[in-house]
The first five atom37 places (N, CA, C, CB, O) and aatype in JSON, in Angstrom:
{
  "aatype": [20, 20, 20, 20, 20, 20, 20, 20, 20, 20, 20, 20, 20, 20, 20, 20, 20, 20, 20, 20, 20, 20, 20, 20, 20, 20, 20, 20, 20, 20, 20, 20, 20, 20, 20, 20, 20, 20, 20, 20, 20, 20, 20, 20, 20, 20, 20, 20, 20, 20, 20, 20, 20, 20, 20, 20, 20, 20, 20, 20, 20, 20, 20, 20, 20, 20, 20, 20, 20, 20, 20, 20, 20, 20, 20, 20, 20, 20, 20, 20, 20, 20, 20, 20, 20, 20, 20, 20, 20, 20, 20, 20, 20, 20, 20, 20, 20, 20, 20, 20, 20, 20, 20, 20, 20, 20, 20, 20, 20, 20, 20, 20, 20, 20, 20, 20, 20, 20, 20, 20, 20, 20, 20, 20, 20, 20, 20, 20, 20, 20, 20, 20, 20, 20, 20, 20, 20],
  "atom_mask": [
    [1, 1, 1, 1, 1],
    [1, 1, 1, 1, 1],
    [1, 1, 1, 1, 1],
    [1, 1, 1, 1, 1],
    [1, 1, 1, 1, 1],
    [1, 1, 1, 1, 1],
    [1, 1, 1, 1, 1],
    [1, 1, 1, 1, 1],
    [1, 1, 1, 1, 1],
    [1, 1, 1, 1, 1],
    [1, 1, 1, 1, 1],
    [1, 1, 1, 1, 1],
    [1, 1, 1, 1, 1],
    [1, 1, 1, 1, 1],
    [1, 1, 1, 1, 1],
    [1, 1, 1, 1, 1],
    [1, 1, 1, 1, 1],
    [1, 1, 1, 1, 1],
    [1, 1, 1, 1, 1],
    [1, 1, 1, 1, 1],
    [1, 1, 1, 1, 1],
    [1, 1, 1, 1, 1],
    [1, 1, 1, 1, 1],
    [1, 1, 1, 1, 1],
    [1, 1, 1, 1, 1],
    [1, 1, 1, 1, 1],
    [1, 1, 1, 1, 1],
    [1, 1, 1, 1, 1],
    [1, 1, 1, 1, 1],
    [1, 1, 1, 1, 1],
    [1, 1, 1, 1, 1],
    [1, 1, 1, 1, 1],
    [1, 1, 1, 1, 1],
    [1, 1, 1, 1, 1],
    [1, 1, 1, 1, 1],
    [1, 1, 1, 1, 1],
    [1, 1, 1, 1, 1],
    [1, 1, 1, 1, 1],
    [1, 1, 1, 1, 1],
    [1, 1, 1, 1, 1],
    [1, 1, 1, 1, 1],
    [1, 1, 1, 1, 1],
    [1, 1, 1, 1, 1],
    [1, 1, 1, 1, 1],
    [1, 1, 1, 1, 1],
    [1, 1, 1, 1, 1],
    [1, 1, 1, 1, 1],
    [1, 1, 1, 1, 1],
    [1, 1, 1, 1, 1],
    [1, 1, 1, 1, 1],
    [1, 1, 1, 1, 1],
    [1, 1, 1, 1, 1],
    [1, 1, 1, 1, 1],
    [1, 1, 1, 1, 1],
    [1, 1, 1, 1, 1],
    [1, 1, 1, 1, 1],
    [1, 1, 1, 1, 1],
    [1, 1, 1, 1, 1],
    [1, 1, 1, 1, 1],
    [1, 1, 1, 1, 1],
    [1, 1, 1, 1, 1],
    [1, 1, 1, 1, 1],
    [1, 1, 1, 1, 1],
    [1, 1, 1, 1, 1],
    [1, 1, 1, 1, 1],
    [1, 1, 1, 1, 1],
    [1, 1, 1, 1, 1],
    [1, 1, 1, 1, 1],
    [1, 1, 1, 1, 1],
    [1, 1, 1, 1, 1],
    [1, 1, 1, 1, 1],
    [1, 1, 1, 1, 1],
    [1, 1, 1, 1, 1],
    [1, 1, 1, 1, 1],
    [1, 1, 1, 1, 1],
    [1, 1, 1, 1, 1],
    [1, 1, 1, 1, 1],
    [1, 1, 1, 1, 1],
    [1, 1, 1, 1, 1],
    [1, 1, 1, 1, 1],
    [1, 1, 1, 1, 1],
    [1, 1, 1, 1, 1],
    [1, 1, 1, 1, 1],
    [1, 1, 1, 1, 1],
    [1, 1, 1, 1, 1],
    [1, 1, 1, 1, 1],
    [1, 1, 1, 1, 1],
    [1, 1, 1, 1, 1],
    [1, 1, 1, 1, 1],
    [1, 1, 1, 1, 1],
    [1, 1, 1, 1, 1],
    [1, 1, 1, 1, 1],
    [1, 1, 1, 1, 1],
    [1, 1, 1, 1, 1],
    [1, 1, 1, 1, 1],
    [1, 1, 1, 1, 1],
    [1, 1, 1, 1, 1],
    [1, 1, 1, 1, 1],
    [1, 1, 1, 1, 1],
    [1, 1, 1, 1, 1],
    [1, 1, 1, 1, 1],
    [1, 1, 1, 1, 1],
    [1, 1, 1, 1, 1],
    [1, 1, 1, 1, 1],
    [1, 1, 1, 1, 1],
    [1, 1, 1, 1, 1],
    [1, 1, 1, 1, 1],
    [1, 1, 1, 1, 1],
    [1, 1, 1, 1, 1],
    [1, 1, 1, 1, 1],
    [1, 1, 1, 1, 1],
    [1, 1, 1, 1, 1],
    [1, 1, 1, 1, 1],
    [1, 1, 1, 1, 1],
    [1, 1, 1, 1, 1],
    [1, 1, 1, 1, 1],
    [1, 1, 1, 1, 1],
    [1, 1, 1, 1, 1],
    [1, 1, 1, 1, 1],
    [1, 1, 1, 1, 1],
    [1, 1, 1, 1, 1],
    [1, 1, 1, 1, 1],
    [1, 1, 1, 1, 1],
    [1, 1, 1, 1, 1],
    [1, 1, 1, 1, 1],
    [1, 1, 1, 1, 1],
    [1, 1, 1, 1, 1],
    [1, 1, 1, 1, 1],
    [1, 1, 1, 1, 1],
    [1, 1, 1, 1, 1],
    [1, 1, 1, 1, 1],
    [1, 1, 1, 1, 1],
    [1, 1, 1, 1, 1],
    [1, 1, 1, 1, 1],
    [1, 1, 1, 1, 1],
    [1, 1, 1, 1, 1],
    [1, 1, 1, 1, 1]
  ],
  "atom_positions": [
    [[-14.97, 4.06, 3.05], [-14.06, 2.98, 2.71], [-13.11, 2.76, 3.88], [-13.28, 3.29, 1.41], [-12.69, 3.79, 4.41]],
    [[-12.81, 1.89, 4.26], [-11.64, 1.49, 5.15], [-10.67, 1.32, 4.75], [-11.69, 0.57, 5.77], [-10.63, 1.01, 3.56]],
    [[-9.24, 1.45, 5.59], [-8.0, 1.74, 5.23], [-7.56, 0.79, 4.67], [-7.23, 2.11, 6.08], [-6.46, 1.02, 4.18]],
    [[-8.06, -0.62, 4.45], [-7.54, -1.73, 3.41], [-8.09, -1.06, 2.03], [-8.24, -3.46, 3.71], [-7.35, -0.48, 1.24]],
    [[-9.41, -1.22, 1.88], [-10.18, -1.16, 0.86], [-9.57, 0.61, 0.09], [-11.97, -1.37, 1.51], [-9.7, 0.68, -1.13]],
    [[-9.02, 1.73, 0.74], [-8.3, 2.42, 0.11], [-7.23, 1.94, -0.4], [-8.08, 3.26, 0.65], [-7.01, 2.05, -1.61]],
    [[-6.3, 1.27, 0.52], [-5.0, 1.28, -0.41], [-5.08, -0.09, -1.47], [-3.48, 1.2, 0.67], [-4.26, -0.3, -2.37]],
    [[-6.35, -1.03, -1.09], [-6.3, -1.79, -2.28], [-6.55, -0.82, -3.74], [-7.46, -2.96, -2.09], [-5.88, -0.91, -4.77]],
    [[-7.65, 0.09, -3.49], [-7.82, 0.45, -4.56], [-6.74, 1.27, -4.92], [-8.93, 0.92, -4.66], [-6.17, 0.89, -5.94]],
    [[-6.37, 2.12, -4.48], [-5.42, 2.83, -4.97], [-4.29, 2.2, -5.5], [-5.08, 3.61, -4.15], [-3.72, 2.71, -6.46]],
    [[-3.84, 1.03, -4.94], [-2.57, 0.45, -5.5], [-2.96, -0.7, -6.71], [-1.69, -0.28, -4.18], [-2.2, -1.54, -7.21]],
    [[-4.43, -0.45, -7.01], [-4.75, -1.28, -7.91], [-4.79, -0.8, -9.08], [-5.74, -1.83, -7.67], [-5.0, -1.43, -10.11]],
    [[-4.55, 0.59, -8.96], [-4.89, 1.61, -10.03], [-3.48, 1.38, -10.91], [-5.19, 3.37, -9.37], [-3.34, 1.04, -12.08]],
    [[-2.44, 1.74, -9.8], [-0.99, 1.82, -10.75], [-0.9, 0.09, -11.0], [0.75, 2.65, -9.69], [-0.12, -0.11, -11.93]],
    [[-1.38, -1.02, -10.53], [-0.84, -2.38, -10.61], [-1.48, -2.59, -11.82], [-1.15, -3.45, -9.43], [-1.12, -3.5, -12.57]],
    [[-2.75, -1.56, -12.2], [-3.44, -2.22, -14.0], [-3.04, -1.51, -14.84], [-5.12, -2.22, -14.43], [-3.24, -1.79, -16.02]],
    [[-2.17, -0.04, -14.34], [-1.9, 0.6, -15.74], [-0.58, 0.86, -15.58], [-2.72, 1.93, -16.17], [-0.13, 1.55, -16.5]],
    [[0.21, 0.55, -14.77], [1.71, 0.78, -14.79], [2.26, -0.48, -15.12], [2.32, 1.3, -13.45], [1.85, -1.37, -14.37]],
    [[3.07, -0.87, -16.02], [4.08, -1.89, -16.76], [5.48, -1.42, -16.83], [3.65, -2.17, -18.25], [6.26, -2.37, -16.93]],
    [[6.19, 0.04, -16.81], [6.7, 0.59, -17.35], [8.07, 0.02, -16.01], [6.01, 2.05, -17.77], [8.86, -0.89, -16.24]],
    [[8.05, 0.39, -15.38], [9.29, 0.04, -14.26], [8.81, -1.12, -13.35], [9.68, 1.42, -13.19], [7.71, -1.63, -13.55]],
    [[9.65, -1.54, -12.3], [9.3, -2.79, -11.51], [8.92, -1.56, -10.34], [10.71, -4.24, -11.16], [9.31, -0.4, -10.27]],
    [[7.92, -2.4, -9.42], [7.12, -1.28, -8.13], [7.55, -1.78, -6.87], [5.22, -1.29, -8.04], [7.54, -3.01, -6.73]],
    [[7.85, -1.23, -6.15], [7.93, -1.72, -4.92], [7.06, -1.58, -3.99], [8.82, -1.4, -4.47], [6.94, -0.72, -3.12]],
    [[6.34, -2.64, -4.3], [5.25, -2.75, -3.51], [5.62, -2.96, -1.67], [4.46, -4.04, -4.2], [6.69, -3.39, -1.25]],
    [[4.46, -2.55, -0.83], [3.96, -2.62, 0.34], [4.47, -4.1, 1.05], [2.43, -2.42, 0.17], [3.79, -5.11, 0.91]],
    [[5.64, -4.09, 1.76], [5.84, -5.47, 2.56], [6.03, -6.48, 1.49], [4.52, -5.92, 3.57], [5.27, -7.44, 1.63]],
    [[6.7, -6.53, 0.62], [7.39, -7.25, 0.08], [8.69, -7.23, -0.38], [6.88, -7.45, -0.52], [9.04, -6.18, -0.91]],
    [[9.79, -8.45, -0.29], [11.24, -7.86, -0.54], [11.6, -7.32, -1.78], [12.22, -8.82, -0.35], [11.44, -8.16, -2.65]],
    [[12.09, -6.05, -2.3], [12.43, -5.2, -2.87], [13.53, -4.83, -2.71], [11.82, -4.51, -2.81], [13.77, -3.95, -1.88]],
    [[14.86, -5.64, -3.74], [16.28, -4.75, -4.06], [16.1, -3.97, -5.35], [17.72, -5.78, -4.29], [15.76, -4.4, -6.46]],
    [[16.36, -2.8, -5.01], [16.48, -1.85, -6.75], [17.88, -2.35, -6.76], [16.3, 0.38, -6.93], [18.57, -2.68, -5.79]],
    [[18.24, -2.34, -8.23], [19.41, -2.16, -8.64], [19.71, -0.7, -9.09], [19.61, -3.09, -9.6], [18.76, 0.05, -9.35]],
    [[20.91, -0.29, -9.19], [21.42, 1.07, -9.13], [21.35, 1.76, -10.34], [22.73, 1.1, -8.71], [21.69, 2.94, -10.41]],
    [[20.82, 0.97, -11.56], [21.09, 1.18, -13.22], [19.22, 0.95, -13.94], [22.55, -0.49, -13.98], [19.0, 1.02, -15.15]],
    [[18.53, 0.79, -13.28], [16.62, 1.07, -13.26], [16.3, 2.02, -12.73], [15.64, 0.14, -12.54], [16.85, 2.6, -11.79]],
    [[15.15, 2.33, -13.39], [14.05, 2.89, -12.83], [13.42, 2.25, -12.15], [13.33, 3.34, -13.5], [13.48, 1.04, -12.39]],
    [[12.3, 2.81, -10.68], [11.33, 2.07, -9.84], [10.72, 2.93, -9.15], [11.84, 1.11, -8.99], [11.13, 4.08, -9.0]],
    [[9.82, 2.56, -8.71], [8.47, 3.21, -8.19], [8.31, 3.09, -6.85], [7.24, 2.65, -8.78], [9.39, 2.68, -6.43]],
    [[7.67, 3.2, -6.08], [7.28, 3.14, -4.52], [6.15, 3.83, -4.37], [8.31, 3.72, -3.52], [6.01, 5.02, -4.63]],
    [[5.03, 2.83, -3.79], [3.95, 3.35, -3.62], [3.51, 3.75, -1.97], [3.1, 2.44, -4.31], [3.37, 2.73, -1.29]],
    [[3.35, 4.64, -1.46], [3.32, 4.79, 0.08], [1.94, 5.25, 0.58], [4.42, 5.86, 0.57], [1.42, 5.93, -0.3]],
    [[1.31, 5.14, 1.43], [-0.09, 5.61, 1.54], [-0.11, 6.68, 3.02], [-1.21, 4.09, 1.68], [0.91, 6.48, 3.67]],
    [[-0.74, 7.39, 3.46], [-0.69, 7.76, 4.64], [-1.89, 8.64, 5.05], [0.5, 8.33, 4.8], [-1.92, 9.87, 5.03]],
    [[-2.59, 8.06, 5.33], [-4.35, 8.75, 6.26], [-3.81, 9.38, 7.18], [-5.68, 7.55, 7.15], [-2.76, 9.15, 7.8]],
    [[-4.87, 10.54, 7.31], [-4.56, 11.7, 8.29], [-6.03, 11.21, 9.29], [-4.56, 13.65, 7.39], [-6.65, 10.18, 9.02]],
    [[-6.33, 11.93, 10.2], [-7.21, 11.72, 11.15], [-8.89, 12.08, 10.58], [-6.69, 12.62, 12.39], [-9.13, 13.1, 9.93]],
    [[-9.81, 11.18, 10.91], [-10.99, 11.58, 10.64], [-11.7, 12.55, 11.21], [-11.56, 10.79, 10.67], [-11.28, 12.98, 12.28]],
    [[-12.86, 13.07, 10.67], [-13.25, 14.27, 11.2], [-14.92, 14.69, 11.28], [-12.49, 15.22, 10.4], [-15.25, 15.56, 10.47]],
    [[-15.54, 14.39, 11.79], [-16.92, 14.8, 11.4], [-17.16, 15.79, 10.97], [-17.69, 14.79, 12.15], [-16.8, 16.82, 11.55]],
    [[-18.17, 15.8, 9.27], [-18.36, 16.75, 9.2], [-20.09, 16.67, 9.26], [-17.57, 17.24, 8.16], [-20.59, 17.78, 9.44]],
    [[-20.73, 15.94, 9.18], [-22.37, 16.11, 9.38], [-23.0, 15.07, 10.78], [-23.23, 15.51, 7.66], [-22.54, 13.95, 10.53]],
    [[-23.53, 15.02, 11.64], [-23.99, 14.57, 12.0], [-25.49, 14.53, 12.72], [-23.26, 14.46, 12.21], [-26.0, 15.39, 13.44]],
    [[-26.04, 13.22, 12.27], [-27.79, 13.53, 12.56], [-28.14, 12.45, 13.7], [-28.97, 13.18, 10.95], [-27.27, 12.02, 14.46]],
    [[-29.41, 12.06, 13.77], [-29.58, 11.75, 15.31], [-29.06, 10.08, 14.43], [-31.6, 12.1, 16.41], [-28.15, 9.48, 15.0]],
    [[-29.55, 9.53, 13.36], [-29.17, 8.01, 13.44], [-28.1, 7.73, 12.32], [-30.52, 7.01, 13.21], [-28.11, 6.63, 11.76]],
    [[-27.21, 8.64, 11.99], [-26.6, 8.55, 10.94], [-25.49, 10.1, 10.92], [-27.8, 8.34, 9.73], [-25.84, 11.17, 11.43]],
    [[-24.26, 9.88, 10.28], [-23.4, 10.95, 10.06], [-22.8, 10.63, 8.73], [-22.36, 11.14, 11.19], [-22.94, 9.7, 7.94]],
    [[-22.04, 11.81, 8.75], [-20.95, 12.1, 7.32], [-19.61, 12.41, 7.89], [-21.41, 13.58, 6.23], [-19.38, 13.61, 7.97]],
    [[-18.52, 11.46, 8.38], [-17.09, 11.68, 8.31], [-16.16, 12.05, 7.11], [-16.65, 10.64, 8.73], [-16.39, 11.95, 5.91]],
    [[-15.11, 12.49, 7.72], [-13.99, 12.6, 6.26], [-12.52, 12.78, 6.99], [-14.35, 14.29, 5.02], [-11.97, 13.63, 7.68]],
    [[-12.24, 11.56, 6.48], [-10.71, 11.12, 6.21], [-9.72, 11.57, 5.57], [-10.6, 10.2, 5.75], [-9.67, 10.92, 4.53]],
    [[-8.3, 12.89, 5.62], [-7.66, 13.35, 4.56], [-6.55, 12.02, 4.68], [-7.12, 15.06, 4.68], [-6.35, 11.34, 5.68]],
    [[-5.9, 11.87, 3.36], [-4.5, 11.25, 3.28], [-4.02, 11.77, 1.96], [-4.47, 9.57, 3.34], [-4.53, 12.56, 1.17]],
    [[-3.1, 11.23, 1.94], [-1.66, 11.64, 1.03], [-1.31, 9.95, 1.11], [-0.15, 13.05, 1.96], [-1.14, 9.01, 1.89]],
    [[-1.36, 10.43, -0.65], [-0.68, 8.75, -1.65], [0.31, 9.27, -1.99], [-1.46, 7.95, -3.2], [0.22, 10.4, -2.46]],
    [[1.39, 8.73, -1.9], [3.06, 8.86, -2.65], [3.22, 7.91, -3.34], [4.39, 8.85, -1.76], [3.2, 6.72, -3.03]],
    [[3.4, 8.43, -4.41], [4.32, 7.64, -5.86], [5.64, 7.6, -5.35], [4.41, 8.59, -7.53], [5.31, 7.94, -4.21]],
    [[6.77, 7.47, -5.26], [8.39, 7.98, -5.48], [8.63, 7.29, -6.48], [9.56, 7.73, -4.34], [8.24, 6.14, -6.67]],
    [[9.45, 8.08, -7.35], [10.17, 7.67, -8.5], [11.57, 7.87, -8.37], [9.73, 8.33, -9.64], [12.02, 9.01, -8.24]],
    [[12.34, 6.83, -8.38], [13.53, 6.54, -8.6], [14.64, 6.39, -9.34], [13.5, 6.07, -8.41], [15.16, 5.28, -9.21]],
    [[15.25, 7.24, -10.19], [16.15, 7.44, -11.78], [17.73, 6.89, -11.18], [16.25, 9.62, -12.53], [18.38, 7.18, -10.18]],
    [[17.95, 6.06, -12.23], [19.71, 5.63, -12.02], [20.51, 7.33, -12.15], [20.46, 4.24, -13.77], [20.11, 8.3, -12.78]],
    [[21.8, 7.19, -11.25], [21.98, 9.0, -11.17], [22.81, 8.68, -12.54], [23.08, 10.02, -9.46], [22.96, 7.58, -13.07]],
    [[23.39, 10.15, -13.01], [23.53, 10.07, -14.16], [22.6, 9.48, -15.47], [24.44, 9.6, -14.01], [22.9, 9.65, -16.65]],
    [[21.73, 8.95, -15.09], [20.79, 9.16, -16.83], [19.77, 10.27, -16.78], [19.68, 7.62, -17.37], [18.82, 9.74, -17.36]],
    [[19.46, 11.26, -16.51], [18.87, 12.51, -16.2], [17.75, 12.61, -15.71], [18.8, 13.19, -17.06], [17.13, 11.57, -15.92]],
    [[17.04, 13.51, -15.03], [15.75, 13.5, -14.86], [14.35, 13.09, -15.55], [15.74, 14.38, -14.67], [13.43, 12.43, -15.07]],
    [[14.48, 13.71, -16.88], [13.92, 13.78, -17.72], [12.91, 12.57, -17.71], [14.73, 13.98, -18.64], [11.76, 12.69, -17.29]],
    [[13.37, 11.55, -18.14], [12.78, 10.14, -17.99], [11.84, 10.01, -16.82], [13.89, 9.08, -17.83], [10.69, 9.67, -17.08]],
    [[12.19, 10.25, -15.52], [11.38, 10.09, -14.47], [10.68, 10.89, -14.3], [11.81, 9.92, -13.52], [9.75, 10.74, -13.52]],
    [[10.88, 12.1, -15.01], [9.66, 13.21, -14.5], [8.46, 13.13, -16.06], [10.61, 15.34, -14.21], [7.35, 13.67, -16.11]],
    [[9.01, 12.43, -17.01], [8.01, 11.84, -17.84], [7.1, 10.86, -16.88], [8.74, 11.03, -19.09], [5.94, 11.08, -16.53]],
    [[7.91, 9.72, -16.54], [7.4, 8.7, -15.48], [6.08, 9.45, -14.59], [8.82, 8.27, -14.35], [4.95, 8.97, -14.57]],
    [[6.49, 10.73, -13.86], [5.62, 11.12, -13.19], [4.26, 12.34, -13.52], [6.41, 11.39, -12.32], [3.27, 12.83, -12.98]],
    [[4.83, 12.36, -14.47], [3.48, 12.87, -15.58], [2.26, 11.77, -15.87], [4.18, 13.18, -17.29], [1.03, 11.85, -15.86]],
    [[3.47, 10.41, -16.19], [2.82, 9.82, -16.65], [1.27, 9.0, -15.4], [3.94, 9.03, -17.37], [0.13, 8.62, -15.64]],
    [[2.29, 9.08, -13.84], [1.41, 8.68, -12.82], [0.36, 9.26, -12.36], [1.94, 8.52, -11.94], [-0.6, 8.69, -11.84]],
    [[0.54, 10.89, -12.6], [-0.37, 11.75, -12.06], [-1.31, 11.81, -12.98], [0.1, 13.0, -11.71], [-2.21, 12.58, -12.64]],
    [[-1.5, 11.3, -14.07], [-2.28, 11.31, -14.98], [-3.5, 10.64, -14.57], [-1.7, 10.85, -16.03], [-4.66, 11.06, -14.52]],
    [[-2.81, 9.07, -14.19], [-3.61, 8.05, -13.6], [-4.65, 8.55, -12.37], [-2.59, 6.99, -13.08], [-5.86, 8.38, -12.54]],
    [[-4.22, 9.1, -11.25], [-4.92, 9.54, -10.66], [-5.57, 11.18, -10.57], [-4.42, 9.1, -9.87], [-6.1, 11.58, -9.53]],
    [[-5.49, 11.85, -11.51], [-5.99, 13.15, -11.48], [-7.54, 13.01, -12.09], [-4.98, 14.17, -12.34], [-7.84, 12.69, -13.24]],
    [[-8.79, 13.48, -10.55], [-9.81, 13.2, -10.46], [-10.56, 11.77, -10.5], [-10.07, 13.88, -11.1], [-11.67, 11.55, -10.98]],
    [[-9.85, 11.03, -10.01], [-10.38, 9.79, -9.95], [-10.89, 9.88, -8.45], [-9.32, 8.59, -10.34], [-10.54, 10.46, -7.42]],
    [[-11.82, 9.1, -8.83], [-12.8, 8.86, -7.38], [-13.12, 6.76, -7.17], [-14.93, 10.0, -7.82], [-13.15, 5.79, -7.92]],
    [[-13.27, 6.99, -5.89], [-13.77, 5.41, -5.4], [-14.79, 5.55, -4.66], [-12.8, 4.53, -4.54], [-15.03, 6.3, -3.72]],
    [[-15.4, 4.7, -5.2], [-16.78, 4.29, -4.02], [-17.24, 2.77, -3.45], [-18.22, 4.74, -4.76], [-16.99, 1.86, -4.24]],
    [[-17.73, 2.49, -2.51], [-18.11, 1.3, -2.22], [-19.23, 2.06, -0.6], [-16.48, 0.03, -1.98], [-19.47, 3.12, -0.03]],
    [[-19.52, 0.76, -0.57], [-20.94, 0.96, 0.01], [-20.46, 1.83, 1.97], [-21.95, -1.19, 0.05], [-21.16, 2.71, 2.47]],
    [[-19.68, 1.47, 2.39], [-19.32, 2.41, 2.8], [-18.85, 4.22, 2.95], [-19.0, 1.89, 2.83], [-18.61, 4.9, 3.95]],
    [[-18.86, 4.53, 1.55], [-18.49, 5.59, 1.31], [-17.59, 5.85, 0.14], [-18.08, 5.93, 2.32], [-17.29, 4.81, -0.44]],
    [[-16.95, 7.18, -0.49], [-16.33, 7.84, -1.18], [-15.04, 7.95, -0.88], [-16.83, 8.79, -1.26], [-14.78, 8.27, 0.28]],
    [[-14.03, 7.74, -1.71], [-12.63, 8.37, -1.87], [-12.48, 9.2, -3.33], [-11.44, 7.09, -1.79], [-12.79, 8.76, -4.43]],
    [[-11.89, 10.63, -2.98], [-11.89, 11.49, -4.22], [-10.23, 11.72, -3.65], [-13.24, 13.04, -4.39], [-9.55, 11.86, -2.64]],
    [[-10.18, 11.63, -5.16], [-8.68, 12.39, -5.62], [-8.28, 13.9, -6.02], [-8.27, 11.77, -6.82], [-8.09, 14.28, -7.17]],
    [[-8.18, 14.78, -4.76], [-8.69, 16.0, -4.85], [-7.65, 17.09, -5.71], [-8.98, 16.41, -3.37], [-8.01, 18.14, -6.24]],
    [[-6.2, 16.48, -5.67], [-5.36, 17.61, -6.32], [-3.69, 16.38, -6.01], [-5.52, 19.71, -5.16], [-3.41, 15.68, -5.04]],
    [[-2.93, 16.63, -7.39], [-1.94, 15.69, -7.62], [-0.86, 16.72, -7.96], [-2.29, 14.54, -8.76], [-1.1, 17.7, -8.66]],
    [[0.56, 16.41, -7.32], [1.84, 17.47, -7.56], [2.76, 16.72, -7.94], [2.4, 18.33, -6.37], [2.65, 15.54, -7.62]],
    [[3.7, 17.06, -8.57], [4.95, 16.77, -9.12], [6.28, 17.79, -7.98], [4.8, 17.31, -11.02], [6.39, 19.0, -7.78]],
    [[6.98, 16.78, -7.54], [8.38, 17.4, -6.38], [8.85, 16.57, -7.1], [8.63, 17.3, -4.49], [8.45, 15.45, -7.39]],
    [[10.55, 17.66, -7.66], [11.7, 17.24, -8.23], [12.55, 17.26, -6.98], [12.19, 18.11, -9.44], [13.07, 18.34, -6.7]],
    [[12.84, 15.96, -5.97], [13.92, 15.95, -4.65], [14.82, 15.94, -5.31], [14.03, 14.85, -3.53], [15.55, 16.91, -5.1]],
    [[15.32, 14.99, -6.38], [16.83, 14.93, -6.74], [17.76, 14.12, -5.57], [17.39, 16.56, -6.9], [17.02, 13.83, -4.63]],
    [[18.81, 13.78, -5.41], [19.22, 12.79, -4.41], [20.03, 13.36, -3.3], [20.0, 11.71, -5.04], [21.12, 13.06, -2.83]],
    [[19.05, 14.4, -3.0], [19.76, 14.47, -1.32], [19.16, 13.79, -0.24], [19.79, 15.91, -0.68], [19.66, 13.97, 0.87]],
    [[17.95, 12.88, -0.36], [17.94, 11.95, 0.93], [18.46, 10.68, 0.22], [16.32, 11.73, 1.76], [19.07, 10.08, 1.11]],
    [[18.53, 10.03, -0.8], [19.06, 8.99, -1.01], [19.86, 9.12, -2.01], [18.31, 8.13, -1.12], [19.26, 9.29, -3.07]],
    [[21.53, 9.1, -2.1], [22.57, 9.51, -2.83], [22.73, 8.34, -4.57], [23.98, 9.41, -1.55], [23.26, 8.45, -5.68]],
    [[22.08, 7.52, -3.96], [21.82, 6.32, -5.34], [21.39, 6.49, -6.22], [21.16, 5.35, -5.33], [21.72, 6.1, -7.34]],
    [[20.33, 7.27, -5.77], [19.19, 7.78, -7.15], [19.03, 8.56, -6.76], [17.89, 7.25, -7.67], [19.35, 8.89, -5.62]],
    [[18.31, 9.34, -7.77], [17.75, 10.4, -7.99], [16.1, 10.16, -8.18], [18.48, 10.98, -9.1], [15.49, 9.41, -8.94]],
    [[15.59, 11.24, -7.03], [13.97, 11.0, -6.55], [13.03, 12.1, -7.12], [13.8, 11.08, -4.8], [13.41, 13.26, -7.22]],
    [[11.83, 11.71, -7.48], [10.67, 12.64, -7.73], [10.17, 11.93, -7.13], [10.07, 13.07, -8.94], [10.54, 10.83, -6.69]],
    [[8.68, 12.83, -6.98], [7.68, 12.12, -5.73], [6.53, 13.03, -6.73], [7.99, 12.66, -3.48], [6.48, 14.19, -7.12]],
    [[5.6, 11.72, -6.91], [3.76, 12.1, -6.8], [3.28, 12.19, -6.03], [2.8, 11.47, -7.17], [3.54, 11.36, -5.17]],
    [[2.26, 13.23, -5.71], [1.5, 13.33, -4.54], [0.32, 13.41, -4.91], [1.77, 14.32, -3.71], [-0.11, 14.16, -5.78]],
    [[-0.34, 12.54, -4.21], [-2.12, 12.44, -4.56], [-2.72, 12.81, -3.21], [-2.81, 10.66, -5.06], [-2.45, 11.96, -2.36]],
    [[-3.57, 14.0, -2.69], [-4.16, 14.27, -2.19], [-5.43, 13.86, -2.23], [-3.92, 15.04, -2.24], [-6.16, 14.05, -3.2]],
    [[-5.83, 13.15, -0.98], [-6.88, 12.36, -0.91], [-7.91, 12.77, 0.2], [-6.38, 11.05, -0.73], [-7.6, 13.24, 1.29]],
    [[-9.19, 12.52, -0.24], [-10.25, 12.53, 0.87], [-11.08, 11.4, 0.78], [-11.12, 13.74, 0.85], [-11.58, 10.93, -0.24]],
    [[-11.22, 10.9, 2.25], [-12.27, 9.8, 2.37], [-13.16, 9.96, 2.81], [-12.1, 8.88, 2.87], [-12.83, 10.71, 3.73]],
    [[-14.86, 9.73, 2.94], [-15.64, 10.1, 3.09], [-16.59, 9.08, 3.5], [-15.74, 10.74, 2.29], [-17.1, 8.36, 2.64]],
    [[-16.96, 8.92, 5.01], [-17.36, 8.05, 5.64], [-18.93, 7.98, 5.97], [-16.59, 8.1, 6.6], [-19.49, 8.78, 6.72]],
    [[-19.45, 7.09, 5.42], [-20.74, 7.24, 5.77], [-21.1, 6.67, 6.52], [-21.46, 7.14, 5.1], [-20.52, 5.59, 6.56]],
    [[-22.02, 6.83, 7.43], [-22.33, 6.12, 8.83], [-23.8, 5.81, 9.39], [-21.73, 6.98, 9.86], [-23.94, 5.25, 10.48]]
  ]
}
């Protein structure tokens, strides 16, 4: 899969089953207000890597890391957002993509309680979807 065709899919996943907060999507203008919940979806591919190769054809693989961030107004407690992020990792735990290019598997998903020491507004959890892409050639 190519790096469009991942993060379409991936961000297509939370755009059909997430309703619950507004998302801040990829390059579009996004003010949170200080009293919501909100989401942030971030993508980030690591370097490819051969792992098979034959005389007219190979097998690459692509690692990345998908970030959820979840965003809680401070003072209404964690609780809510780390439901929120139960509720995301759900979505992607063992999900796989394919298209004629190749495989994306969803290999292992974590829950990090940051809390607001990089951003003092809110209060942050982060999903992490550990990803592999798998390039056929």
């Amino acid at each position: 899969m190519t790096p469009d065709e991942i993060r379409d899919s991936l961000l297509s996943t939370l755009k059909d089953n997430w309703s619950t907060t507004r998302i801040a999507w990829p390059n579009y203008p996004f003010v949170p207000l200080t009293t919501e919940y909100w989401v942030r979806p971030t993508l980030r591919m690591g370097s490819a890597f051969n792992l098979e190769k034959g005389e007219d054809s190979g097998l690459d693989s692509e690692p990345g890391i998908f970030y959820i961030d979840i965003f809680c107004p401070l003072g209404k407690g964690s609780k809510v957002g780390l439901g929120y992020a139960s509720t995301i990792r759900d979505l992607y735990r063992r999900k796989s993509y394919s298209d004629s290019g190749g495989d994306l598997l969803c290999l292992g998903v974590s829950v990090t309680d940051i809390g607001n020491q990089i951003d003092s507004s809110f209060y942050h959890i982060q999903v992490r979807v550990e990803l592999v892409n798998f390039i056929d050639e």
